[in-house]
MIDOSE-1310 file (N, C-alpha, C; in nm, 2 decimals, decimal comma, always signed):
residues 196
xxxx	+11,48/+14,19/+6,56/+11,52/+14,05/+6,58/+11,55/+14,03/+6,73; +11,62/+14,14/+6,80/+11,62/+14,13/+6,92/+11,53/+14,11/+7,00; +11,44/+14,17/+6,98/+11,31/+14,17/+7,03/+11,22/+14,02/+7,07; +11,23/+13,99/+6,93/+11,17/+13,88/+6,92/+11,25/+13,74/+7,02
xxxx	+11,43/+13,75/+6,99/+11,46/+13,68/+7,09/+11,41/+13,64/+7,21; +11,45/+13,80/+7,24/+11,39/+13,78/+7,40/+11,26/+13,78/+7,45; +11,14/+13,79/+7,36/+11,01/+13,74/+7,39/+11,00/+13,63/+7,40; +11,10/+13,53/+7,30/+11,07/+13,40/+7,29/+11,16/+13,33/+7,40
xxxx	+11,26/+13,42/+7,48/+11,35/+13,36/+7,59/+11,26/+13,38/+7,69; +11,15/+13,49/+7,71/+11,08/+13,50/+7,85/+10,98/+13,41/+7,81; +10,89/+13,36/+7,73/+10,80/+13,26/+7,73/+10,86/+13,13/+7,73; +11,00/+13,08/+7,75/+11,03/+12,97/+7,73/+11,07/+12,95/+7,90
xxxx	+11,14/+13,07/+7,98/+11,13/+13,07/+8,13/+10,96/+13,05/+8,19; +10,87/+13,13/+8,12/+10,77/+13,14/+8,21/+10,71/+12,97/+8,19; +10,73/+12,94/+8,06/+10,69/+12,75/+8,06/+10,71/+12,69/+8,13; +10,90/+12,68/+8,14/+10,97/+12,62/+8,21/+10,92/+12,65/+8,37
xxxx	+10,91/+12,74/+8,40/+10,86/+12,77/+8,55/+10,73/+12,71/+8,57; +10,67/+12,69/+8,49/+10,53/+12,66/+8,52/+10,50/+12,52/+8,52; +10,57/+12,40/+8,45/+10,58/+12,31/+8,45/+10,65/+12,27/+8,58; +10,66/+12,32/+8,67/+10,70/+12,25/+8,79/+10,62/+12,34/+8,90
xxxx	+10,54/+12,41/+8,89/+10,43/+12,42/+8,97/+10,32/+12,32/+8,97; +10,32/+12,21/+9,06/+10,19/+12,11/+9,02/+10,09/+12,24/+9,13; +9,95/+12,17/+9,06/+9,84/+12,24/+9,08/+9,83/+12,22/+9,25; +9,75/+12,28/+9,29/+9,75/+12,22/+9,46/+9,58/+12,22/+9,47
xxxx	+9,54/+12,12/+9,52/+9,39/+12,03/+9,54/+9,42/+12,05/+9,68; +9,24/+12,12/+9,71/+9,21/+12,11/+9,88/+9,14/+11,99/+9,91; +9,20/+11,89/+9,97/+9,12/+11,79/+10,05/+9,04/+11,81/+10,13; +8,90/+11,75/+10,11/+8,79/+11,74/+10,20/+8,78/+11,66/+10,30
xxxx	+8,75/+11,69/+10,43/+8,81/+11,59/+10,54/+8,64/+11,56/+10,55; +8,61/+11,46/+10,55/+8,48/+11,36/+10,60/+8,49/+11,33/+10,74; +8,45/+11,38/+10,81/+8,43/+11,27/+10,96/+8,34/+11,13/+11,01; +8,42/+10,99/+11,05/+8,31/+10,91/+10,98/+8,22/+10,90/+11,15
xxxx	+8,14/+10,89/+11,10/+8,04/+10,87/+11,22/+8,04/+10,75/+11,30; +8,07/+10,72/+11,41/+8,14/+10,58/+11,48/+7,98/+10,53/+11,46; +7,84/+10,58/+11,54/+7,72/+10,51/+11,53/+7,65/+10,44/+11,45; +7,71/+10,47/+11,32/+7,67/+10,47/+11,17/+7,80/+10,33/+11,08
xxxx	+7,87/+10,35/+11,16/+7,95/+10,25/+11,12/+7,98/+10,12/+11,17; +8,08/+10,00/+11,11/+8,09/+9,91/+11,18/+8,22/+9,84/+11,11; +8,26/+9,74/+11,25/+8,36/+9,66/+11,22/+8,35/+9,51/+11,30; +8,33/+9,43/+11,18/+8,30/+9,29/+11,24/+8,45/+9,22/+11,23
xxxx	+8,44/+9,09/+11,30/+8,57/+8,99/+11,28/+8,55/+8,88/+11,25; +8,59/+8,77/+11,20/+8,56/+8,69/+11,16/+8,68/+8,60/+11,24; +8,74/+8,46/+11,31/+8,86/+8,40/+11,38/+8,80/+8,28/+11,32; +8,89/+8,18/+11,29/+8,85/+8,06/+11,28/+8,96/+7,93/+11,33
xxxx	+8,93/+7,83/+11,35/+9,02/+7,73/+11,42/+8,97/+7,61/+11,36; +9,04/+7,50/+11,40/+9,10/+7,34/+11,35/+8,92/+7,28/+11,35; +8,82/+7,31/+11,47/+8,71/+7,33/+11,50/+8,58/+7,38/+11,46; +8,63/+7,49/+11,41/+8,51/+7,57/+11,39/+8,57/+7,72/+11,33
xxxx	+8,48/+7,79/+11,46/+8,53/+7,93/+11,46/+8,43/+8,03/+11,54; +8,50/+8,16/+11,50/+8,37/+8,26/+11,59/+8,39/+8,40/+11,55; +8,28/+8,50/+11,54/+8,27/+8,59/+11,50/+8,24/+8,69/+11,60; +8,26/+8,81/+11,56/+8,15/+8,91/+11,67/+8,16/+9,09/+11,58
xxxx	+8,20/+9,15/+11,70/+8,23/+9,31/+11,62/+8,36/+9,39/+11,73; +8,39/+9,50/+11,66/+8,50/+9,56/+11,77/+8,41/+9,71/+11,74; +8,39/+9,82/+11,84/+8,33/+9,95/+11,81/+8,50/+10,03/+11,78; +8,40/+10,16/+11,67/+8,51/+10,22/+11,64/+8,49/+10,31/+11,71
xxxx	+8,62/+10,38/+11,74/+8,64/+10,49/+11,86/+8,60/+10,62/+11,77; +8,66/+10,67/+11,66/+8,67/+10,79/+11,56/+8,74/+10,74/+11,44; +8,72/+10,83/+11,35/+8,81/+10,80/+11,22/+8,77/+10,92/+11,17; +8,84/+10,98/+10,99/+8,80/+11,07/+10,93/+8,85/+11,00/+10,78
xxxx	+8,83/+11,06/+10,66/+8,85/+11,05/+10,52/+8,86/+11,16/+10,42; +8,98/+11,18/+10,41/+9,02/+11,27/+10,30/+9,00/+11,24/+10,18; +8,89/+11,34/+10,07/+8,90/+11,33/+9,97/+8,94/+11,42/+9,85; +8,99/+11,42/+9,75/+9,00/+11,53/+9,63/+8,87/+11,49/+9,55
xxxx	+8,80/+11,56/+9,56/+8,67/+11,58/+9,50/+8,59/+11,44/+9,51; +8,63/+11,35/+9,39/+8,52/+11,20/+9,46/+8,64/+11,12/+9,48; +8,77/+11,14/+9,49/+8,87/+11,03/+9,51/+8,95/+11,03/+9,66; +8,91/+10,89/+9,71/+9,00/+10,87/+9,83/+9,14/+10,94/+9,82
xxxx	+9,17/+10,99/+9,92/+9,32/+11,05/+9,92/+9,37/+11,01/+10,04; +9,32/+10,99/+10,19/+9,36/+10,98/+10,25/+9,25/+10,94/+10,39; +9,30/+10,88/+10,52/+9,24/+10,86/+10,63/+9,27/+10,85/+10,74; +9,17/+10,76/+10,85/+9,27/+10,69/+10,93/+9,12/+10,64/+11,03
xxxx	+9,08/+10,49/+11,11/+9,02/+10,50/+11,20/+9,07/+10,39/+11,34; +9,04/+10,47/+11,43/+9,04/+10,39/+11,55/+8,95/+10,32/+11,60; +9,01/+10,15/+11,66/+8,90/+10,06/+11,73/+8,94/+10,06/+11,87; +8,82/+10,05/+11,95/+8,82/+10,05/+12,07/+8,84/+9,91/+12,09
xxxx	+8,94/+9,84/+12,16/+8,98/+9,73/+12,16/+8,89/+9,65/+12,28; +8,91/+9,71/+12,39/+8,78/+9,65/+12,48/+8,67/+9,65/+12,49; +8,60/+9,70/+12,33/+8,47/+9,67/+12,34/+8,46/+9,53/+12,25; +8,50/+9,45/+12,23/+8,51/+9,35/+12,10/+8,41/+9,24/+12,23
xxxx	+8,34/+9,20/+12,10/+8,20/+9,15/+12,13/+8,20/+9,00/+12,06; +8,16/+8,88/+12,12/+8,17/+8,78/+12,00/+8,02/+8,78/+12,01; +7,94/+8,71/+11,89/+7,83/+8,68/+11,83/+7,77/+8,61/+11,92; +7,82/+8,49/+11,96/+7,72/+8,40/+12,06/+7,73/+8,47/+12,21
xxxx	+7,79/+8,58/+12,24/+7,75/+8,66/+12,40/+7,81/+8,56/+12,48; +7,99/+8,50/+12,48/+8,06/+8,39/+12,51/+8,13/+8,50/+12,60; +8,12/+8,52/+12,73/+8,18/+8,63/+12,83/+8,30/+8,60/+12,83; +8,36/+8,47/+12,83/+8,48/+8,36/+12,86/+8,54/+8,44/+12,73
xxxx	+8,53/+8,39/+12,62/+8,59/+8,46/+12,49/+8,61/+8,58/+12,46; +8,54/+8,65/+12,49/+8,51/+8,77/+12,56/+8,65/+8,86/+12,57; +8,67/+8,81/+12,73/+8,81/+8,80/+12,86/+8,86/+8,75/+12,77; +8,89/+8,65/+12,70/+9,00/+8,58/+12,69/+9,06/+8,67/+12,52
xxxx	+8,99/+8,76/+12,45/+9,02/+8,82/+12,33/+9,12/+8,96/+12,40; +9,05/+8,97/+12,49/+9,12/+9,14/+12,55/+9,23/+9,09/+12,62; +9,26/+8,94/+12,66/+9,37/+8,93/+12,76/+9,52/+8,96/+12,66; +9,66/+8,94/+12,75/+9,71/+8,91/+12,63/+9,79/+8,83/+12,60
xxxx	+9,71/+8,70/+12,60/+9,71/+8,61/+12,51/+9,69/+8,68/+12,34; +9,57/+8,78/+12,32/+9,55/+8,79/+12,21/+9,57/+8,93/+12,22; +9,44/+9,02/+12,22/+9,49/+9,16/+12,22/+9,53/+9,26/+12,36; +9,57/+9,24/+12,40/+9,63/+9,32/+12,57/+9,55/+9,42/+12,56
xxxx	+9,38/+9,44/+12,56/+9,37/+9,53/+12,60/+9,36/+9,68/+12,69; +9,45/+9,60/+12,76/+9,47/+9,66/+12,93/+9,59/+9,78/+12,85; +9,64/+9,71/+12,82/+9,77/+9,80/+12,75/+9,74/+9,86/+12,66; +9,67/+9,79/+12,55/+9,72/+9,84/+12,40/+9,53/+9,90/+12,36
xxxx	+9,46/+9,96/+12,42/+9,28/+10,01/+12,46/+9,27/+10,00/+12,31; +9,33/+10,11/+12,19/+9,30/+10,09/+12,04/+9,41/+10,02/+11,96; +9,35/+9,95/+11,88/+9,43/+9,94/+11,74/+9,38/+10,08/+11,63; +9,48/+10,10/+11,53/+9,44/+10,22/+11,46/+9,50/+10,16/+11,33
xxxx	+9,42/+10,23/+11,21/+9,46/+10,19/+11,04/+9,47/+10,33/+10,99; +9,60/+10,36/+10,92/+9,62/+10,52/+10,89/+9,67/+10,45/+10,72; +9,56/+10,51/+10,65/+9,62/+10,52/+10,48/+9,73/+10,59/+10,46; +9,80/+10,55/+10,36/+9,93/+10,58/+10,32/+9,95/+10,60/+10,17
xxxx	+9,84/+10,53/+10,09/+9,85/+10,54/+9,95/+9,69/+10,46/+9,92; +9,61/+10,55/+9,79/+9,51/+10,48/+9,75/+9,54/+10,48/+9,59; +9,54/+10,32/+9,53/+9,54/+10,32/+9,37/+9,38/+10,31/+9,34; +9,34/+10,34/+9,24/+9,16/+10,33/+9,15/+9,16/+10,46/+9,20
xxxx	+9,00/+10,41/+9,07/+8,95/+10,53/+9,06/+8,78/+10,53/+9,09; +8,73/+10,62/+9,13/+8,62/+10,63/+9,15/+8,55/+10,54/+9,27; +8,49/+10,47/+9,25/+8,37/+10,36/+9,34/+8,49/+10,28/+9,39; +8,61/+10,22/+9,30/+8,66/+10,11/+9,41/+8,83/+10,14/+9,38
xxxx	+8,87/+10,07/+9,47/+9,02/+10,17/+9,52/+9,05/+10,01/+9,57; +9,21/+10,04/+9,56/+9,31/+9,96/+9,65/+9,34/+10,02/+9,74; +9,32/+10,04/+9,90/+9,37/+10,09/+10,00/+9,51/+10,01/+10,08; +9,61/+10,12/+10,10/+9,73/+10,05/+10,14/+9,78/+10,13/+10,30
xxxx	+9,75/+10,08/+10,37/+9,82/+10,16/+10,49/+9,90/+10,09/+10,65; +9,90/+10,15/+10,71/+9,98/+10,09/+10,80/+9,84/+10,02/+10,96; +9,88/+9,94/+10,99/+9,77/+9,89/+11,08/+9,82/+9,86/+11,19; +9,82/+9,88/+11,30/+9,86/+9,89/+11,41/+9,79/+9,81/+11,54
xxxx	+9,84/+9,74/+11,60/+9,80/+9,63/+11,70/+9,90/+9,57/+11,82; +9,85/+9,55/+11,88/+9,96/+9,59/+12,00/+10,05/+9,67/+12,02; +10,05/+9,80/+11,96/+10,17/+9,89/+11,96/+10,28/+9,85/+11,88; +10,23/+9,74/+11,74/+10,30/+9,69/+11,66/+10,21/+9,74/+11,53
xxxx	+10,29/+9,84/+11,41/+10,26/+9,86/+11,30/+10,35/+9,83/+11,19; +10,20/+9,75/+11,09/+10,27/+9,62/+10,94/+10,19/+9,69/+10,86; +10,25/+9,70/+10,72/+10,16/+9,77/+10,63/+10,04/+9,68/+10,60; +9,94/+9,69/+10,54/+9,88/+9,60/+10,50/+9,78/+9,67/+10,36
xxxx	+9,73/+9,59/+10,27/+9,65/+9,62/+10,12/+9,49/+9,55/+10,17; +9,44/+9,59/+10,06/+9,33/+9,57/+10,10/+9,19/+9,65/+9,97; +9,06/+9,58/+9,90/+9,04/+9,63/+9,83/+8,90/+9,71/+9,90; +8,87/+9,83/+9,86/+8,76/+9,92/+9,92/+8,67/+9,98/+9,81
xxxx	+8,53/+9,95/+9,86/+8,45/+10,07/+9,77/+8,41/+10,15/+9,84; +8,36/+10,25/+9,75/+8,34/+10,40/+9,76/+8,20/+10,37/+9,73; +8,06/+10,48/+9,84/+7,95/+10,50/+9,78/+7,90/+10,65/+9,81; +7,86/+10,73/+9,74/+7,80/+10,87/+9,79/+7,68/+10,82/+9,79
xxxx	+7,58/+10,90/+9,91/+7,47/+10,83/+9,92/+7,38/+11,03/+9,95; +7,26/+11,00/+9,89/+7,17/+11,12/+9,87/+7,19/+11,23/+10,01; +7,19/+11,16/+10,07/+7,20/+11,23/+10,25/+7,37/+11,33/+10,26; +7,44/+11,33/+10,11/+7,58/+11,37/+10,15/+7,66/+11,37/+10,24
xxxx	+7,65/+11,18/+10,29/+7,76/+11,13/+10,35/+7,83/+10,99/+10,22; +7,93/+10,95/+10,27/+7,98/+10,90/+10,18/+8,03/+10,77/+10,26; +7,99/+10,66/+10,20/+8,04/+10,50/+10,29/+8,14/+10,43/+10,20; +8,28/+10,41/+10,30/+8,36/+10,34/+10,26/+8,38/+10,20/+10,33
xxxx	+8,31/+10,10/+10,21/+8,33/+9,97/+10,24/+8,47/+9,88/+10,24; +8,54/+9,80/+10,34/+8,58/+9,69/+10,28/+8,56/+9,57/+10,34; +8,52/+9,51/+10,26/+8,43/+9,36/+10,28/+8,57/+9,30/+10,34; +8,66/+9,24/+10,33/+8,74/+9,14/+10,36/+8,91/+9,19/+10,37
xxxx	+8,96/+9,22/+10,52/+9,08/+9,29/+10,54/+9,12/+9,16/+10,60; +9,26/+9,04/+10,56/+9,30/+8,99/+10,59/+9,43/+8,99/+10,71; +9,42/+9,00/+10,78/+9,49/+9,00/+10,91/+9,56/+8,90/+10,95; +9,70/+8,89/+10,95/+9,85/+8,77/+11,03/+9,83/+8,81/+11,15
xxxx	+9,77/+8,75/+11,24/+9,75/+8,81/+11,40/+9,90/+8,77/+11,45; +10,02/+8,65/+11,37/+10,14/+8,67/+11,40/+10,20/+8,79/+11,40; +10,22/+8,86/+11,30/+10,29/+8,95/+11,31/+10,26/+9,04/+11,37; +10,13/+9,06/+11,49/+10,14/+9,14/+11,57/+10,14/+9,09/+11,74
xxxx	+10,21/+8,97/+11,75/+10,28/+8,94/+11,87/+10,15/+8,84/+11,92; +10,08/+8,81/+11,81/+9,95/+8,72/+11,90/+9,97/+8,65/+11,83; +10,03/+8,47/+11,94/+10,07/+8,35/+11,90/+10,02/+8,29/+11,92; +9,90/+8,27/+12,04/+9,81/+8,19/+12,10/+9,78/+8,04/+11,98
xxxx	+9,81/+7,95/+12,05/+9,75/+7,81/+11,96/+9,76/+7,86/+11,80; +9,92/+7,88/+11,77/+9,93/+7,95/+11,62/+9,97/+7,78/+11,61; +9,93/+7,73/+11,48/+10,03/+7,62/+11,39/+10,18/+7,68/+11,33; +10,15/+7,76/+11,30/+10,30/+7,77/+11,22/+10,44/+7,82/+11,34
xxxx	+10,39/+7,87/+11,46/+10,45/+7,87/+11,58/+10,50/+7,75/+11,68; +10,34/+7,70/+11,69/+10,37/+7,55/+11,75/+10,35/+7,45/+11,68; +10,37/+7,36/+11,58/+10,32/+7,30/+11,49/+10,29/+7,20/+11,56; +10,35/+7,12/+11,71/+10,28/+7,01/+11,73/+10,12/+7,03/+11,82
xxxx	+10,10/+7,13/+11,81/+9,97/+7,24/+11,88/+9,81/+7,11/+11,82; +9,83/+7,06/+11,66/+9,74/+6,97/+11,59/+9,64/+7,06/+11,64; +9,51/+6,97/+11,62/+9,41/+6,99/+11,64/+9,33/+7,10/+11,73; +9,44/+7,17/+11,78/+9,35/+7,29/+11,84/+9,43/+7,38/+11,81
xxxx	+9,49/+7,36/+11,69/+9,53/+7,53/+11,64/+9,38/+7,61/+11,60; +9,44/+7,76/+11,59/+9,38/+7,86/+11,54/+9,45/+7,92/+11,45; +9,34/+7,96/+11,33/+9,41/+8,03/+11,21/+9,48/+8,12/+11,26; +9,61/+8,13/+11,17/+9,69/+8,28/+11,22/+9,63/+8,39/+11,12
xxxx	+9,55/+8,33/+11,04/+9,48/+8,48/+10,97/+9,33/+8,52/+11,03; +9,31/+8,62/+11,04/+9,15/+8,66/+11,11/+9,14/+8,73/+11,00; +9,03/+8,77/+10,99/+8,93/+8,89/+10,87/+8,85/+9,00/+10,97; +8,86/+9,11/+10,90/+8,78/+9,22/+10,97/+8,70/+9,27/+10,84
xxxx	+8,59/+9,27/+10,86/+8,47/+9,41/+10,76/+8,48/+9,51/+10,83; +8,51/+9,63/+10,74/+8,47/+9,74/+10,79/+8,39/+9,85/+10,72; +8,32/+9,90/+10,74/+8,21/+9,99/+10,69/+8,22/+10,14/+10,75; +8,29/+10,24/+10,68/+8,26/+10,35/+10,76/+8,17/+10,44/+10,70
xxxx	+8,10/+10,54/+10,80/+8,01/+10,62/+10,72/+8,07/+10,76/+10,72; +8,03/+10,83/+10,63/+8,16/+10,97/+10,70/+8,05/+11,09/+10,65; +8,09/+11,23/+10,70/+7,99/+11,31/+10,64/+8,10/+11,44/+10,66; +8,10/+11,55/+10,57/+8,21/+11,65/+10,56/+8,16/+11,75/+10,66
């Protein structure tokens, strides 16, 4: 009978011990290829509006097997380009009125948490712009593609250019600004390609 006790007191330690060992998963780091990738903007005003691209400097993507876990990528801030080849807009995006690129060369986006599963995910992380970091959400898919690189899209990243110190012709800053305000929200697409 004793015996039996204490068999059944060491298998109830070795349970107990084991249920607080979580398993440990090696993350796969992806490097995403800046050439292969892209990041457009979209700005719009009382007017109109205007588009172009920003180059990405580097980035990487951590995965557990097919699930986002983790990342981070850098934009070269002085290369931002508008669509109609407007040199004036150009100057006037890098100054800092808008992004100081003299000062502030990258903005950077570092994940912090991904919810979904598989192909599409909620990405949540912190975004950084003028040496000012705001968390921000945002919804992304996932695609493996035959070549064994893996492309993470997100179509539509909403961006408060307020809360990172760019006020230029804001309405909700100057309200009597009228007709030549500029949205305080911009949109970026970003597309990365990444390969392990």
């Amino acid at each position: 009978m004793k015996l039996k006790l204490t068999s059944l007191a060491l298998l109830l330690v070795v349970m107990t011990t084991s249920a607080f060992i979580a398993p440990v998963f090696k993350a796969d780091t992806y490097k995403v290829d800046a050439a292969k990738s892209t990041i457009t903007w979209i700005g719009k005003k009382f007017t109109g509006g205007h588009n172009g691209t920003i180059n990405l400097q580097s980035g990487a993507l951590t995965f557990n097997g097919k699930k986002l876990a983790g990342g981070n990528f850098v934009m070269d801030m002085n290369s931002i380009k508008d669509a109609d080849n407007s040199a004036n807009l150009e100057k006037h995006l890098k100054a800092d009125d808008f992004f100081g690129a003299d000062k502030f060369p990258t903005s950077t986006f570092v994940i912090k948490s991904v919810s979904g599963n598989g192909a599409t995910a909620t990405v949540t992380g912190d975004l950084t712009i003028k040496g000012i970091t705001k968390p921000i959400s945002f919804p992304a898919t996932l695609a493996w593609n035959a070549d064994g690189t893996v492309t993470a899209t997100a179509a539509k990243i909403i961006v408060d250019r307020t809360k990172y110190d760019i006020k230029y012709k804001s309405s909700s800053i100057f309200p009597e600004i009228g007709n030549k305000m500029i949205n305080d929200e911009f949109e970026l697409s970003v597309k990365l390609v990444a390969k392990k």
